[in-house]
C-alpha positions in Angstrom: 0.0 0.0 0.0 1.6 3.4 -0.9 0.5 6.4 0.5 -2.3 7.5 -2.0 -4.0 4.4 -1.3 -3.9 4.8 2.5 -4.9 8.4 2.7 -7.9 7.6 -0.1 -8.9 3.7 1.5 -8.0 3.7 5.6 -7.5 7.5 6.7 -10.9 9.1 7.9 -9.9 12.5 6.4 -9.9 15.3 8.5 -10.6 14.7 11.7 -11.4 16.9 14.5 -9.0 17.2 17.6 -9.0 14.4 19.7 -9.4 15.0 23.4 -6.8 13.0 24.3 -3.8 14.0 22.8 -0.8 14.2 24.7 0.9 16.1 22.2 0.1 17.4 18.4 2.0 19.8 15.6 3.4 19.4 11.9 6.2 17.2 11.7 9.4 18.8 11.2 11.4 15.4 11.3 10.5 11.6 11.2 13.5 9.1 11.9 12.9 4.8 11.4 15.0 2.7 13.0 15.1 -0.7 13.8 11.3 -1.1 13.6 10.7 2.2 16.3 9.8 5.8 15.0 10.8 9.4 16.2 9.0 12.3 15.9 10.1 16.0 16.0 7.0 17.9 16.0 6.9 22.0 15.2 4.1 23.9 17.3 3.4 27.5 18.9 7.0 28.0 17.3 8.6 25.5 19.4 9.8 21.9 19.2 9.2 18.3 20.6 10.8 15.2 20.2 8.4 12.2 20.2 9.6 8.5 20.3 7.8 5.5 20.0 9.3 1.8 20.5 7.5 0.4 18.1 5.8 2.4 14.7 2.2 2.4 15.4 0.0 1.5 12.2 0.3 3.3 9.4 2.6 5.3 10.2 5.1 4.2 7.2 2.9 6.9 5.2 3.5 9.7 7.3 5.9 12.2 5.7 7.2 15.6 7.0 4.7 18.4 7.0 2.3 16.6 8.1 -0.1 17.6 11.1 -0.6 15.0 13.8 -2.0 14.3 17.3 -0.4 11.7 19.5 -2.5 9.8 21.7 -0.7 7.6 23.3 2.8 5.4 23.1 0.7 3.0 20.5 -0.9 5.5 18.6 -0.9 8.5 16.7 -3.7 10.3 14.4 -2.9 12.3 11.1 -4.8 14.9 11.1 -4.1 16.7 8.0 -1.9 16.1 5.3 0.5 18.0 3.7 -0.5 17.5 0.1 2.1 20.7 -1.3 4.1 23.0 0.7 3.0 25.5 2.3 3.4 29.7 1.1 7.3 31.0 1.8 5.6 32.6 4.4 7.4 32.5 8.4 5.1 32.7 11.4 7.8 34.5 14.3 5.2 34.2 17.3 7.8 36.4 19.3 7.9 39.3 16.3 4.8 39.2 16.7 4.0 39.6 20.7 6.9 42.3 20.7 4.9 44.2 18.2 1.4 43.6 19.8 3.1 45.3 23.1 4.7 47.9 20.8 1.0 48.7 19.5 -0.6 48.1 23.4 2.3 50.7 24.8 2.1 53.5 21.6 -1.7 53.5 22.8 -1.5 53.6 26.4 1.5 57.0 25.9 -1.4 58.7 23.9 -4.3 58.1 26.3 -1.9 58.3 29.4 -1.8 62.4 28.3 -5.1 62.5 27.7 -5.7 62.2 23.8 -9.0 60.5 22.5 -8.2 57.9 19.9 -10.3 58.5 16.8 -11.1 56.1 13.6 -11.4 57.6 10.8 -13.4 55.7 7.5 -10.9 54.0 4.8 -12.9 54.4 2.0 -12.3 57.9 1.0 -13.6 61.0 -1.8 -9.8 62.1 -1.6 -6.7 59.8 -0.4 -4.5 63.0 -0.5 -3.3 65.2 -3.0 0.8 64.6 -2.5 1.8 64.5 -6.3 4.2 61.8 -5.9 1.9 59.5 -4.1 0.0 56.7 -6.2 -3.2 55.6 -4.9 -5.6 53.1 -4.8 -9.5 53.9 -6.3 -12.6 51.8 -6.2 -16.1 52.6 -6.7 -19.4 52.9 -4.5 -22.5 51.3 -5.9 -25.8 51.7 -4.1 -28.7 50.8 -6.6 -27.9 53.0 -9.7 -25.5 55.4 -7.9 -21.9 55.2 -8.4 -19.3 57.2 -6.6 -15.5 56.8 -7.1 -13.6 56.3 -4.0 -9.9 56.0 -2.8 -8.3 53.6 0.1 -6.7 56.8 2.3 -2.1 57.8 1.7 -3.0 59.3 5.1 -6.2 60.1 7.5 -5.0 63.6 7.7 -7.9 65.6 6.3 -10.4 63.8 8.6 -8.1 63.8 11.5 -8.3 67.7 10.7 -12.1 68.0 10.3 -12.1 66.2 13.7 -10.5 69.3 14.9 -13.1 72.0 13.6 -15.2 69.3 15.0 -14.2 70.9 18.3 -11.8 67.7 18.9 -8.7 69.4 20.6 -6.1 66.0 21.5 -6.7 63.7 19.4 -4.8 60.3 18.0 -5.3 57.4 15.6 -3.4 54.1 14.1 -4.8 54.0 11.1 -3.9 51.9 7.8 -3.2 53.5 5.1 -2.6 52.7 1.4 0.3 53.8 -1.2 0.2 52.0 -4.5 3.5 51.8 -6.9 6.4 51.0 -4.0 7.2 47.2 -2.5 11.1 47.7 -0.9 12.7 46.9 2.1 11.1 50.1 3.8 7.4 50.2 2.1 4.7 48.2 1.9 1.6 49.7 0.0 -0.5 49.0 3.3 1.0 50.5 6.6 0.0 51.9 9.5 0.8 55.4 10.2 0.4 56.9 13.2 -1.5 60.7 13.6 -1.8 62.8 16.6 -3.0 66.4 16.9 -3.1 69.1 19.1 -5.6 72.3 18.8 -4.7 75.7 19.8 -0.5 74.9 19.9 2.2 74.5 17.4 5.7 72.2 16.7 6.6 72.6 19.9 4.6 70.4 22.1 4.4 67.8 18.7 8.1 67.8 19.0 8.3 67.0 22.7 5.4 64.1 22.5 8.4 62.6 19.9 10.8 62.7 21.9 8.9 61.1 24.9 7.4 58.8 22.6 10.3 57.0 21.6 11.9 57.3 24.9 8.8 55.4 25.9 8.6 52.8 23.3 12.4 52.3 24.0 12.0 51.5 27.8 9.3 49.1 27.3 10.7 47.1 24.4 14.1 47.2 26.5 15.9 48.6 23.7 18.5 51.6 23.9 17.5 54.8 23.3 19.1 57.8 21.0 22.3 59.0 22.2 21.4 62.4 21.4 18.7 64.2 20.2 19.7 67.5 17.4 17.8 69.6 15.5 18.7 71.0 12.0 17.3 73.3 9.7 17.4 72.6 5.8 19.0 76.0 5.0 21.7 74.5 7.9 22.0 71.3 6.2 22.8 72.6 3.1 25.0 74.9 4.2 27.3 72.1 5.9 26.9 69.4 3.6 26.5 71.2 -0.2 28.6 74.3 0.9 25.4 76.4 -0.7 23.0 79.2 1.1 20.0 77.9 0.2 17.1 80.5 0.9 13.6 80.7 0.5 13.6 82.1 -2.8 16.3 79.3 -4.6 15.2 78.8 -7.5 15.3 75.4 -10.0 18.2 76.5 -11.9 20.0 77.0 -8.7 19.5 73.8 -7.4 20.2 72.6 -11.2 23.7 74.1 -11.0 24.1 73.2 -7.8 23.8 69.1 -8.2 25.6 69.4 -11.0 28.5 70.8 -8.3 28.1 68.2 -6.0 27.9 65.2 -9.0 24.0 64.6 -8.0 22.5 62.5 -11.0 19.5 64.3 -11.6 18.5 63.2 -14.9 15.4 62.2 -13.6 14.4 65.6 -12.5 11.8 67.4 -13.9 10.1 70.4 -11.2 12.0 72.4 -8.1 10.7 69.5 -6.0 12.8 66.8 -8.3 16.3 68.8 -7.7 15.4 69.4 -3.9 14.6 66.0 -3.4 17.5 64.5 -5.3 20.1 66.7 -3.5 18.8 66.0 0.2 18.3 62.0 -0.5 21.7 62.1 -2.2 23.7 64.4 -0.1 22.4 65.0 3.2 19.7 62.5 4.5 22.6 59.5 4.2 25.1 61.8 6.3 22.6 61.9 9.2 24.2 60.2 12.1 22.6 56.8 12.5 22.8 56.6 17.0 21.0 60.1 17.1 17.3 61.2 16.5 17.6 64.0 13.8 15.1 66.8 13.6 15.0 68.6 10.2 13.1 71.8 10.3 11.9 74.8 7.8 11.6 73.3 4.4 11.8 75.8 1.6 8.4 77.0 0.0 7.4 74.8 -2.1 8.2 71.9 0.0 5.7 73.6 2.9 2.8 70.8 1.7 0.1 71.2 4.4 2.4 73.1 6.7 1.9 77.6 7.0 4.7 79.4 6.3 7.1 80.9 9.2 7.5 84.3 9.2 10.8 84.4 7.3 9.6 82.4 4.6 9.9 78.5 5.1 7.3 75.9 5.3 7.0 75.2 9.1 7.2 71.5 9.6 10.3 69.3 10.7 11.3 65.3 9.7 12.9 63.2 12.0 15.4 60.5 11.4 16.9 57.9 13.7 18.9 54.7 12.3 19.2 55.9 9.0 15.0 55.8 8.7 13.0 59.0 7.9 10.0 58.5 10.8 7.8 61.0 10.6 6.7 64.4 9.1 5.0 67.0 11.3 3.4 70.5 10.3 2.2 73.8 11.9 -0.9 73.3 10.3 -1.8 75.2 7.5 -5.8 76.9 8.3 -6.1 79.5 6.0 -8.8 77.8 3.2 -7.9 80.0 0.1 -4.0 79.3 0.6 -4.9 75.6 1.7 -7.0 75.3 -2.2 -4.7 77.0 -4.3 -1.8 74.7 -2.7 -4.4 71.6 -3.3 -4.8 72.4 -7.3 -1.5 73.0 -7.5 -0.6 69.4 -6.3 -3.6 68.0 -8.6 -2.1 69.8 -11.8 1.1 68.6 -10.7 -0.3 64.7 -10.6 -1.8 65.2 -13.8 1.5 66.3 -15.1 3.2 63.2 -13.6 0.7 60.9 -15.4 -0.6 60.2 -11.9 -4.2 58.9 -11.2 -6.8 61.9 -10.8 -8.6 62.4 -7.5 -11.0 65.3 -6.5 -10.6 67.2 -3.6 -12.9 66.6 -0.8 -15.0 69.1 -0.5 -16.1 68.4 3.1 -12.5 69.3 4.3 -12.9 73.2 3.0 -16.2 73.1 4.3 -14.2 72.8 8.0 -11.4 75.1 6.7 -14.1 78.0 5.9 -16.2 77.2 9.5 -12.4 78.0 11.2 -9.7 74.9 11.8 -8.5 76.2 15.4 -4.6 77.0 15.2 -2.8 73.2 15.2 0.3 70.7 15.1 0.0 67.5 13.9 2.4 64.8 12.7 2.2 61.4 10.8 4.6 58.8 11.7 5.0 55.4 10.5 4.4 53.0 13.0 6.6 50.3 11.2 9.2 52.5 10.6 10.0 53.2 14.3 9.7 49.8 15.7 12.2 48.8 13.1 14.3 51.2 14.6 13.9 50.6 17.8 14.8 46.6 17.1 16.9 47.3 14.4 14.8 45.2 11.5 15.9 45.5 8.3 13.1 44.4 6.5 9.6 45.6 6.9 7.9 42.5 5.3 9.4 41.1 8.7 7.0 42.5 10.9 3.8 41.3 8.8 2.9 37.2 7.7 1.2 38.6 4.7 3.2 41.3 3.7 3.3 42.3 -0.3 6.1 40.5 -1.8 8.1 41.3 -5.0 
């Protein structure tokens, strides 16, 4: 008999757990020997060595991979074959408890200071209008109406209608969606983290950072940065490019300028291209990897969501640690005209890049016109800093069905 024949004639497929099992898993190891059988069974990630004098019935068709229940030193039950091999897929049961308490303790540090967690939907009129940002779309259909809808980049905009809402400290893990992007460091779904405060600025945002990975540090019993520094862009330049950059630098500066420094920036089409090139090439890989960076007042056109600081930069700040860029924070920009010119800018921009269309959502400048009280917020990806903090390389470790190339 050969093991088709067994599991189609004698096995009673599938059966359910027996009560009596002293022990149970997918076999990671079978050895025969002089007519006795030894098991090494893989469950809850961890090992056990089964031996049995004498091969109970059957057994000769057992092969590794499959699942089965021991019942006693005389028998043993297969209770589902392997009949191909499983996805190249690992289960890490301790990955994933260290990132359940990383979640249970980045909750706790919000509602500790008195923030009230918000969920916001994930079916969206606009995902964001960042130009370089792909999306995902789908469509509504209720009876003949059909609405086109987006999975969110960000919750921002309804984070910030929360706030004309009259919410003032509010907080929310929320999954988010970037199409185009499957590396080391992205996944099109991740969870960013977004917290706000009404009536304030950078500065407290900046101090809940700090604090926060302080926090996270302690509990996962990980080291902390060394030192904590805060740069400027027009500083970073200066030190790294050798080049005053101002406010009013235009493309053909910057142009010139990476042509200087041996910055390949064929690629580059707008202001953004040549800015972008030149920090990712020249500065953000100088960053020291021990300390948590803080880069602050971004020229102009860089501002994105962010108001503009009295001297001319867009008032929002980065911050790095291990070589990672972790999060992006704004002084929010309130002013509705400023905040829809800025919007269609970014759509004409898309549209230029051959990037899908998406409307704005009108609901937002509703809140903007009824007033959006004087705000900081930040977004910070949530797998980002626990890679950080444990030094993961890969952040397709930290999820059993991540995206794979």
């Amino acid at each position: 008999m050969n093991r088709n024949e067994y599991l189609t004639q004698i096995w009673s497929p599938y059966p359910a757990m027996p009560d009596n099992a002293r022990a149970a898993g997918r076999i990671y190891q079978i050895e025969r020997e002089d007519g006795g059988l030894k098991l090494t069974l893989h469950r809850d990630s961890k090992t056990h060595k089964i031996q049995f004098e004498k091969a109970p019935p059957y057994s000769e068709h057992l092969m590794e991979g499959d699942l089965v229940a021991v019942i006693s030193a005389q028998e043993l039950i297969l209770l589902a074959p392997q009949r191909q091999v499983l996805p190249n897929r690992s289960w890490n049961k301790e990955m994933t408890m260290r990132w359940g308490l990383y979640l249970k303790a980045l909750r706790a540090f919000f509602v500790d200071q008195g923030f009230v967690e918000l969920k916001t939907p994930s079916l969206v009129v606009c995902p964001g209008t960042e130009p370089s940002l792909d999306v995902f779309s789908t469509e509504l259909k209720v009876g003949s109406k059909k609405q086109k809808l987006f999975l969110p980049t960000s919750p921002e905009l309804h984070l910030k209608k929360a706030l004309a809402l009259g919410a003032e400290k509010i907080f929310e893990l929320a999954p988010c969606f970037r199409n185009g992007e499957v590396t080391e460091r992205h996944q099109p779904e991740f969870l960013m983290l977004e917290w706000y405060r009404a009536y304030a600025n950078l500065k407290l945002i900046k101090e809940d950072m700090i604090s926060l990975v302080q926090v996270l540090a302690k509990v996962l019993g990980v080291s902390a940065p060394t030192t904590v520094r805060s740069f400027t862009v027009a500083e970073l330049f200066k030190i790294h490019c050798g080049f005053e950059l101002k406010p009013e630098t235009s493309k053909d500066e910057l142009k010139a300028l990476a042509e200087k420094c041996g910055v390949d920036v064929r690629s580059a089409e707008s202001i953004d291209d040549y800015f972008f090139l030149i920090f990712m090439d020249k500065i953000e890989t100088q960053l020291p990897a021990d300390e948590l960076i803080f880069v602050e007042k971004y020229p102009p056109y860089q501002a994105a969501l962010a108001r503009l600081t009295a001297d001319g930069w867009g008032d929002r700040f980065e911050a790095y640690w291990k070589g990672l860029e972790l999060c992006n924070a704004f002084h929010e920009l309130n002013d509705p005209m400023v905040q829809r010119l800025r919007s269609e800018e970014d759509l004409e921009k898309k549209v230029l890049m051959g990037k899908e269309a998406v409307a704005l959502d009108e609901e937002f400048f509703q809140c903007l016109e009824a007033g959006l009280p004087p705000s900081g917020g930040i977004a910070l990806g949530v797998e980002r800093l626990f890679m950080a903090l444990t030094d993961v390389q890969n952040i397709s470790d930290l999820r059993l069905f991540s995206q794979q190339n």
